[in-house]
Backbone as CSV, one residue per row, in Angstrom:
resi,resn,N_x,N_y,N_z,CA_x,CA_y,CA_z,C_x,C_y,C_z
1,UNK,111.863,100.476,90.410,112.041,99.992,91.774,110.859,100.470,92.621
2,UNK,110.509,99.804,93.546,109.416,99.742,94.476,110.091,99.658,95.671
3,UNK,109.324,100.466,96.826,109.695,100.032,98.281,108.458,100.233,98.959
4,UNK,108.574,98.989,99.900,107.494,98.602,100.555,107.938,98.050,102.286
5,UNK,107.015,98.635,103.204,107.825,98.504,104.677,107.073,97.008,104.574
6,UNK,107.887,95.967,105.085,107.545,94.663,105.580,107.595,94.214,107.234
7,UNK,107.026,93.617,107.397,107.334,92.878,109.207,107.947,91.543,109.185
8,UNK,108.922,91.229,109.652,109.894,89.434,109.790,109.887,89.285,111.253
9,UNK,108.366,89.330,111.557,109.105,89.196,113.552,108.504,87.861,113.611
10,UNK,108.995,86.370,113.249,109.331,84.847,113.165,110.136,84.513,112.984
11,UNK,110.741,83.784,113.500,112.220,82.654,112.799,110.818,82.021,111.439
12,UNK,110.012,82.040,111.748,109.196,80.966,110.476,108.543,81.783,109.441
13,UNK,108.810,83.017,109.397,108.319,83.880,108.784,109.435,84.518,107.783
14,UNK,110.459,84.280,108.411,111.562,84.578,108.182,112.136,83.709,106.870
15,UNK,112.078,82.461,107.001,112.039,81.242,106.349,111.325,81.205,105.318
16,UNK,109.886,81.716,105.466,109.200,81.503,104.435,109.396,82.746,103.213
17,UNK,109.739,83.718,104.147,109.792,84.920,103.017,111.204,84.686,101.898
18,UNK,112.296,84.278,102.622,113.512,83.882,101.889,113.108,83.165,100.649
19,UNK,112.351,81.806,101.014,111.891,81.018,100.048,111.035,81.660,99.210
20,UNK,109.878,82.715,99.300,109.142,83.295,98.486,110.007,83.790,97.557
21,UNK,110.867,84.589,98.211,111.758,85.502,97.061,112.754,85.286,96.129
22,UNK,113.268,84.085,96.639,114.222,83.203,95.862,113.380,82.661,94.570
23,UNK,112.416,82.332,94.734,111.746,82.551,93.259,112.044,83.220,92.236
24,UNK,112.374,84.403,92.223,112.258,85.402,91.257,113.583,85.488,91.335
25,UNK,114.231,85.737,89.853,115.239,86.476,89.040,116.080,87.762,89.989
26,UNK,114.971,88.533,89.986,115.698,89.837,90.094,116.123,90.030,91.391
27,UNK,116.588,91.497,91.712,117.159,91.418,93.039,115.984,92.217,94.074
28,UNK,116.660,91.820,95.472,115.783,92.485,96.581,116.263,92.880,97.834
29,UNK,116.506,93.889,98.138,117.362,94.373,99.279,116.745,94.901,100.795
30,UNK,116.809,94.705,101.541,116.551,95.314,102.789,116.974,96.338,103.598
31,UNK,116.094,97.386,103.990,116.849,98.186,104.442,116.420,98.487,105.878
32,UNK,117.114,98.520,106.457,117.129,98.952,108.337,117.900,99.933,108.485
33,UNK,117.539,101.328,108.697,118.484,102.154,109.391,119.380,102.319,108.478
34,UNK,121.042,102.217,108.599,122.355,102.451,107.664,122.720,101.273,106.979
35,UNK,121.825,100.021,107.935,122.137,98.429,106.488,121.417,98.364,105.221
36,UNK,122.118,98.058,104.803,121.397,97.461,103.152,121.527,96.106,103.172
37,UNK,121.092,94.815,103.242,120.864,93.688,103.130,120.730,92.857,101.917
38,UNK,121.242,91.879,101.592,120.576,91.393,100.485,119.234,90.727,100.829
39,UNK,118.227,91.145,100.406,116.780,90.041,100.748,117.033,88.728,101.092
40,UNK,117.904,88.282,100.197,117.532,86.685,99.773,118.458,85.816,101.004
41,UNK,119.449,86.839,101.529,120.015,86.222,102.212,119.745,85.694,103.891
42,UNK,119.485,84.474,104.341,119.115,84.223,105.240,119.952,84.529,106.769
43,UNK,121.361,84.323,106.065,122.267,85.083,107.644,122.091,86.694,107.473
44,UNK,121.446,87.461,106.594,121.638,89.102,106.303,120.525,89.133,106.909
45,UNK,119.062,88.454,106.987,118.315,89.085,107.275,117.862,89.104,109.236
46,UNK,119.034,88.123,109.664,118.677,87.198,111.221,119.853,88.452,111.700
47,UNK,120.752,89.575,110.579,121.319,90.168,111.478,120.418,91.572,111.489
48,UNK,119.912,91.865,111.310,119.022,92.990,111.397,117.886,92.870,113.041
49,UNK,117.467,94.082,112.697,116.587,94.132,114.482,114.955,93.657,113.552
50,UNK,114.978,92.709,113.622,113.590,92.265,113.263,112.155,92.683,114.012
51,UNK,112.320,93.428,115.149,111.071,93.786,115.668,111.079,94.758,115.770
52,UNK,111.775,95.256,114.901,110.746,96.707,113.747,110.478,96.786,112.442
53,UNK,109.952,97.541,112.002,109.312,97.058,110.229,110.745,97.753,109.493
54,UNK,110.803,96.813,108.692,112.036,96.760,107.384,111.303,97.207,105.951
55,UNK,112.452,98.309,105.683,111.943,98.484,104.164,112.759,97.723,103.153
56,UNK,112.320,97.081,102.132,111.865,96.490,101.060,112.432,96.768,99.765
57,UNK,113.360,96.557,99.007,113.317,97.743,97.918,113.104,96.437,96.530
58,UNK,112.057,96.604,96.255,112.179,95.661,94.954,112.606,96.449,93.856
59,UNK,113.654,95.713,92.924,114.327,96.032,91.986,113.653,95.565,90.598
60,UNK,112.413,95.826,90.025,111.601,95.014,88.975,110.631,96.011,89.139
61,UNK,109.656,96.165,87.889,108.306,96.832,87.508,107.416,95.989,86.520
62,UNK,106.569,96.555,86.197,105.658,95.860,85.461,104.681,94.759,86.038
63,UNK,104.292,93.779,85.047,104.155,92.534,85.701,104.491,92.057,86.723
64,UNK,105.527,91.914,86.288,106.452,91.243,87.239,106.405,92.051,89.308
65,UNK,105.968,93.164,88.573,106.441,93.983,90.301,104.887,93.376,90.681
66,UNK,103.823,93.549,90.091,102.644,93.000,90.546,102.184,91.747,91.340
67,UNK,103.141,90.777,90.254,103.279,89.260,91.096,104.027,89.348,92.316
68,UNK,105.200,90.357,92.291,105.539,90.085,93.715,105.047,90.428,94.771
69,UNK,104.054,91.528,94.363,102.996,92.676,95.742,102.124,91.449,95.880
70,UNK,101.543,90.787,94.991,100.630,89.999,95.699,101.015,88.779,95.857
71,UNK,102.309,87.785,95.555,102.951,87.436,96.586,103.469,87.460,97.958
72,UNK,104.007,89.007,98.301,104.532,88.988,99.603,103.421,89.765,100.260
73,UNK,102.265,89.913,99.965,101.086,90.702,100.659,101.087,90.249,101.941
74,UNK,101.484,88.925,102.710,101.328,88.216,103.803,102.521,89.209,104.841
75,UNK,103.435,89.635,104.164,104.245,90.035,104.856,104.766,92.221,104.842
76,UNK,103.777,92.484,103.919,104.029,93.817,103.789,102.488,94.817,104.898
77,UNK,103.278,95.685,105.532,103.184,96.427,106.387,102.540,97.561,105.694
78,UNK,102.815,98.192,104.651,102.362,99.442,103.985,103.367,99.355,102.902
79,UNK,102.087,99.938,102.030,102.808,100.785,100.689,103.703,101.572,100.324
């Protein structure tokens, strides 16, 4: 597992990241504060405070964790 702080401050950013991640198999969770989120979910992520940075927790390594860092590079904040 990997965690990575991301930024979602768009309704269109928001949109696009859902769709990025729905790609992939494995799972991806969000974390704000005491929520845990499912990533993928589009009403989980519109309930969170989006204008602050969200951590990330990808559930995958290898390859695979690689394609997703430089997939969601558009949207990650720090390492």
């Amino acid at each position: 597992m990997k965690t990575v702080r991301i930024s979602l401050d768009s309704i269109d950013k928001v949109k696009a990241f859902v769709n990025t991640i729905n790609r992939f198999t494995f799972d991806f969770d969000l974390v704000s504060g005491r929520y845990v989120i499912d990533a993928k979910s589009i009403m989980g992520i519109f309930s969170l405070d989006l204008s602050k940075t969200i951590d990330l927790n990808i559930h995958t390594d290898g390859d695979d964790l690689d394609t997703v860092l430089s997939v969601l590079e558009p949207y990650i904040v720090e390492q």
